[in-house]
Backbone as CSV, one residue per row, in Angstrom:
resi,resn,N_x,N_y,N_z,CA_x,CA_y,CA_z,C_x,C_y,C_z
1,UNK,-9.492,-1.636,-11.560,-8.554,-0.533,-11.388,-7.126,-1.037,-11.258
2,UNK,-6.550,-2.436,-10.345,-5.843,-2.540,-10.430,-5.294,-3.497,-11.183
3,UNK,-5.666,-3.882,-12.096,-5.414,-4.685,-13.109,-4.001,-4.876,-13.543
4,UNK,-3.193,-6.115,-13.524,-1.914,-5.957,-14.419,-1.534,-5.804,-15.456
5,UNK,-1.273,-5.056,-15.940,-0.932,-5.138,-17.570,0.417,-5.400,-17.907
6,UNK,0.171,-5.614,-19.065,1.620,-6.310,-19.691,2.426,-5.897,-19.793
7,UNK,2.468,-4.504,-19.676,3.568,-3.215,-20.051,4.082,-3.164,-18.259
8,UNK,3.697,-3.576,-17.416,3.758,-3.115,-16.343,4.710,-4.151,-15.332
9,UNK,4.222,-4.994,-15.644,4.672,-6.671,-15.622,6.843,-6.917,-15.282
10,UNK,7.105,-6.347,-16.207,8.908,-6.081,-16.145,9.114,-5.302,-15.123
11,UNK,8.413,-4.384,-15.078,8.886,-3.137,-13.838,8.151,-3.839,-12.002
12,UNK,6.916,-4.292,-12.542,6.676,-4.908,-11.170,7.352,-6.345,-10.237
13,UNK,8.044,-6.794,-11.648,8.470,-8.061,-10.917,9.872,-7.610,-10.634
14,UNK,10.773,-5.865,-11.026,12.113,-5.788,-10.594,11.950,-5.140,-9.270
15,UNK,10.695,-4.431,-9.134,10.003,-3.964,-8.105,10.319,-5.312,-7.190
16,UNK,9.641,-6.371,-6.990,9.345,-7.119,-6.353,10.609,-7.909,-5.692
17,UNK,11.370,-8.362,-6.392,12.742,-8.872,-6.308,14.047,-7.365,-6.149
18,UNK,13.846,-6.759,-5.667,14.762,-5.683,-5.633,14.127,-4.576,-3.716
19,UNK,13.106,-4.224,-4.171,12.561,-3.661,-3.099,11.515,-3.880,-2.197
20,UNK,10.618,-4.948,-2.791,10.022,-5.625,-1.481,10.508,-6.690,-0.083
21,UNK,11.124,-6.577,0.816,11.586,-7.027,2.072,10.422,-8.312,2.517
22,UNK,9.411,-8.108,2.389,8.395,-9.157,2.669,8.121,-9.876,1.812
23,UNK,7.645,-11.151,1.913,7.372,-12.008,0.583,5.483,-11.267,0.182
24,UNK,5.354,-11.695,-0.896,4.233,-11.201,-1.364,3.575,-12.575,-2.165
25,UNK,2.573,-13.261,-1.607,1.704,-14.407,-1.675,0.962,-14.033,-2.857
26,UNK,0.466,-12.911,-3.134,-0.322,-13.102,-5.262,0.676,-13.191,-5.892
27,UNK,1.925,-12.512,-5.747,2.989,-12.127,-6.931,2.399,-10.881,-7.824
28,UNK,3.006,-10.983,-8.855,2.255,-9.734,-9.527,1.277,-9.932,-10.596
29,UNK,0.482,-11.544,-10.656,-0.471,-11.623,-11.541,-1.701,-11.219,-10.751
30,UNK,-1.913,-10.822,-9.686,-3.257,-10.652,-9.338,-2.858,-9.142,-8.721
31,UNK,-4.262,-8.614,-8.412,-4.676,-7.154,-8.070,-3.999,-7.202,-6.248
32,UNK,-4.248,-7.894,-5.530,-3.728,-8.271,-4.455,-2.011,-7.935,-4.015
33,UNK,-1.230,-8.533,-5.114,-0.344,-8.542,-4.888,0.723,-7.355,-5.609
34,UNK,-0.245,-6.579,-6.722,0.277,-5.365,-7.046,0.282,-4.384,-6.378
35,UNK,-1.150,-4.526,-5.688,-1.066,-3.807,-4.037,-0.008,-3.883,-3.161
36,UNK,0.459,-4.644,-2.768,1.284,-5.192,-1.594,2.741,-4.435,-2.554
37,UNK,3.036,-4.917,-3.762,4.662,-4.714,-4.194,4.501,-3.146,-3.841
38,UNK,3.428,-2.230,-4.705,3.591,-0.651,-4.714,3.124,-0.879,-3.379
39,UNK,2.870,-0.942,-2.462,2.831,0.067,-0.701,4.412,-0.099,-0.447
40,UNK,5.197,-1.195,-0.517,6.322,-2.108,-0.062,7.093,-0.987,-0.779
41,UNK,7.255,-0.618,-2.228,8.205,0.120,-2.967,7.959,1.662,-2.617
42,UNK,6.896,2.109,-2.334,6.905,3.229,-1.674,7.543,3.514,-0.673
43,UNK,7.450,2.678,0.190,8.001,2.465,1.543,9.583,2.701,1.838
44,UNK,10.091,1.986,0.996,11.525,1.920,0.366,11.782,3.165,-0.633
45,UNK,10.891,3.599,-0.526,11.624,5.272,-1.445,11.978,4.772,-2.736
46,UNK,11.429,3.511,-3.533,11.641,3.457,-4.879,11.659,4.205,-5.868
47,UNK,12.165,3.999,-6.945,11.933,4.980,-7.980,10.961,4.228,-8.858
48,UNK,9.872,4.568,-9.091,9.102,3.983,-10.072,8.891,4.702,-11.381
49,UNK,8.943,4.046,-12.668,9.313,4.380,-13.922,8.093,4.851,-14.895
50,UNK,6.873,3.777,-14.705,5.899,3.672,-15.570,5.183,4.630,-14.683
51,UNK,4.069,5.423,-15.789,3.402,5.987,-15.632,2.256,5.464,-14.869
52,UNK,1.645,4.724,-15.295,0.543,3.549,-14.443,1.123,3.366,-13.591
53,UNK,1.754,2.654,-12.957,2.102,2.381,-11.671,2.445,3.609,-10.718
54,UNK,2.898,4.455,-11.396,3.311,6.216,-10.416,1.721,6.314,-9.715
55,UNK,0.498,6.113,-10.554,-0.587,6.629,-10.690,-0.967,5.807,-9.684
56,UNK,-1.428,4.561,-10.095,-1.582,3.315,-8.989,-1.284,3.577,-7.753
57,UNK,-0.005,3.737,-7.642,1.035,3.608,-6.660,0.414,5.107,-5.133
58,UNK,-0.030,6.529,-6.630,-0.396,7.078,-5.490,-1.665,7.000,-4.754
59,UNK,-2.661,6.296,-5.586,-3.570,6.328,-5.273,-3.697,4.947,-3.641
60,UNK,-3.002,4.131,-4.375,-2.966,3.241,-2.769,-2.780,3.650,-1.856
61,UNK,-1.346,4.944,-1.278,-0.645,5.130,-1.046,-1.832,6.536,-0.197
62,UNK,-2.517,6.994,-0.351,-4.026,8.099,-0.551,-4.797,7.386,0.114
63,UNK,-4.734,5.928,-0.008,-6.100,4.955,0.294,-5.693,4.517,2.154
64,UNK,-4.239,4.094,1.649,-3.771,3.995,3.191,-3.762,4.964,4.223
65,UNK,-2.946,5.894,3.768,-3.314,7.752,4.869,-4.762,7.706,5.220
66,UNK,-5.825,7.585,4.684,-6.963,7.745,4.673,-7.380,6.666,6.222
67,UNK,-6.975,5.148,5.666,-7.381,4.474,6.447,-6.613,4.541,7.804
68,UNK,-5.058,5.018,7.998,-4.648,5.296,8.918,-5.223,6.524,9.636
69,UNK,-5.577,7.340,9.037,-6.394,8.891,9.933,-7.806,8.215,10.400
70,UNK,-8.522,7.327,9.448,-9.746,6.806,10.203,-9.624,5.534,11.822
71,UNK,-8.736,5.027,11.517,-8.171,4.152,12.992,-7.488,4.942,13.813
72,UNK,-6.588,6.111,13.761,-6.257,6.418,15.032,-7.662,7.281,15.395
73,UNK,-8.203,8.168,14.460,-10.068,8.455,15.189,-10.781,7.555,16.271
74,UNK,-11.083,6.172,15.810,-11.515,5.354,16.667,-10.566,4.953,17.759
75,UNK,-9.414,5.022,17.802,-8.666,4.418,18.733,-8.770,5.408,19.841
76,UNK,-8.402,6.979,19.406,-8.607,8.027,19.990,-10.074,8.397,21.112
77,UNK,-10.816,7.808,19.877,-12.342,7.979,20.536,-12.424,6.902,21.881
78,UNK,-12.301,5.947,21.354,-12.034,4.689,22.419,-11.890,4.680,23.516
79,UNK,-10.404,5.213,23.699,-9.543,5.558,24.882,-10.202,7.076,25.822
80,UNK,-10.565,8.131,25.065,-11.261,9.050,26.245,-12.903,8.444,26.263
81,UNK,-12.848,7.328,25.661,-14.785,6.764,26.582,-14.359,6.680,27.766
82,UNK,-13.386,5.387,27.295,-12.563,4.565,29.266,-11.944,4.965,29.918
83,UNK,-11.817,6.331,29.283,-10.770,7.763,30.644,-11.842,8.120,30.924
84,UNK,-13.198,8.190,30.404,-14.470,8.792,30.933,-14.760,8.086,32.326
85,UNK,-15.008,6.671,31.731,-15.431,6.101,32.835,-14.985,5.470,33.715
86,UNK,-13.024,5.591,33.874,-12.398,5.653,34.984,-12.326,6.683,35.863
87,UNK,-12.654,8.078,35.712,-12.655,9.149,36.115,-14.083,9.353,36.904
């Protein structure tokens, strides 16, 4: 799914050198690090150009909300066990 392609390649590396603040350890030849540039350029309110990457971009972006609503659940849950059993 997240595959780099060649068409994509120019826009991710101005991505990378322009609006990512953190360094990014794949770069943009691996799936890893196309991850990391689109969360980073979202973040920064980028404008992204290519169609694939808009797409990409929201779907990570879907994947994270997701995983953030599932951790504050557990964190939530957590905390009224041990209000349980301080009480």
């Amino acid at each position: 799914m997240f595959k780099s392609r060649e068409d994509e390649s120019e826009e991710l590396s101005e991505l990378l050198h322009s609006k990512c603040m953190l360094g990014v350890p794949g770069g943009i030849e691996n799936k890893h690090g196309k991850v990391n540039i689109l969360m980073q350029s979202n973040l920064s309110r980028a404008k992204i150009d290519s169609f694939s990457l808009v797409s990409d971009s929201m779907f990570v972006m879907q994947v994270c909300y997701t995983l953030n609503t599932i951790i504050l659940s557990i964190v939530t849950n957590i905390f009224l066990f041990f209000r349980t059993l301080i009480v």
